[in-house]
C-alpha positions in Angstrom: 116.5 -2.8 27.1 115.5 -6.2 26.4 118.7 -7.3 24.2 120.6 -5.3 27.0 119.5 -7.8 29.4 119.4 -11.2 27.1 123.8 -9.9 26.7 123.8 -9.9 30.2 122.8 -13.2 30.7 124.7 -14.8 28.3 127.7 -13.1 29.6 127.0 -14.4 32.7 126.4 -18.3 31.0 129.8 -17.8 29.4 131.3 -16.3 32.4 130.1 -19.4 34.9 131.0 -22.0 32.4 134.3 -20.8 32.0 134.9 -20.4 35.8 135.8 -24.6 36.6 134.8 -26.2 39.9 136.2 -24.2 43.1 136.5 -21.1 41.0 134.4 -17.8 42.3 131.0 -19.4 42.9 129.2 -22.8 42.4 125.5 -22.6 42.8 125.6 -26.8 43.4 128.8 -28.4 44.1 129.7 -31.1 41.2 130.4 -33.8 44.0 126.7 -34.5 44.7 126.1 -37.7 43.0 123.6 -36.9 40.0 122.7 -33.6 40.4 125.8 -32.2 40.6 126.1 -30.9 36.9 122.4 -29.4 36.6 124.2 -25.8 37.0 126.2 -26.2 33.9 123.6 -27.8 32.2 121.4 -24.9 33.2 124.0 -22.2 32.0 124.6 -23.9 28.6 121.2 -23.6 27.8 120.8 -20.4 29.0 123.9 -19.2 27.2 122.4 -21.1 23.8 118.9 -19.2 24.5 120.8 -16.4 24.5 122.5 -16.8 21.2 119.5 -17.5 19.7 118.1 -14.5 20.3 120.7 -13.0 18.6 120.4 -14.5 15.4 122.7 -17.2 15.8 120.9 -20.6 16.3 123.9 -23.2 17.5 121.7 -26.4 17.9 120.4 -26.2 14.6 123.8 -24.9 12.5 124.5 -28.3 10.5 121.1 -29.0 9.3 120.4 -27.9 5.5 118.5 -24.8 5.0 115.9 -25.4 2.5 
């Protein structure tokens, strides 16, 4: 149940980041000066907590394993 719902975020992450402004929905419009890109910044990383949980850890991809 619990990987059921970390998919379903994700796929919602993805889904909102690929929707550009004045797509479906926009939870704060880009135009407001400074805190108009939170959202995606929120959803990217959401969808990279999501990933993780997965097994695939993006941020950390080019670093050496040891």
């Amino acid at each position: 149940m619990k990987k059921t719902g970390v998919f379903l975020l994700g796929l919602f992450s993805l889904i909102y980041l690929l929707n550009p402004t004045a797509g479906f929905f926009e939870l704060i419009p880009d135009n407001i000066p400074l805190i108009g890109n939170l959202d995606e910044a929120a959803a990217v990383t959401l969808l990279l907590m999501c990933l993780r949980d997965f097994g695939y850890d993006l941020p950390n991809i080019f670093t050496p394993k040891q």
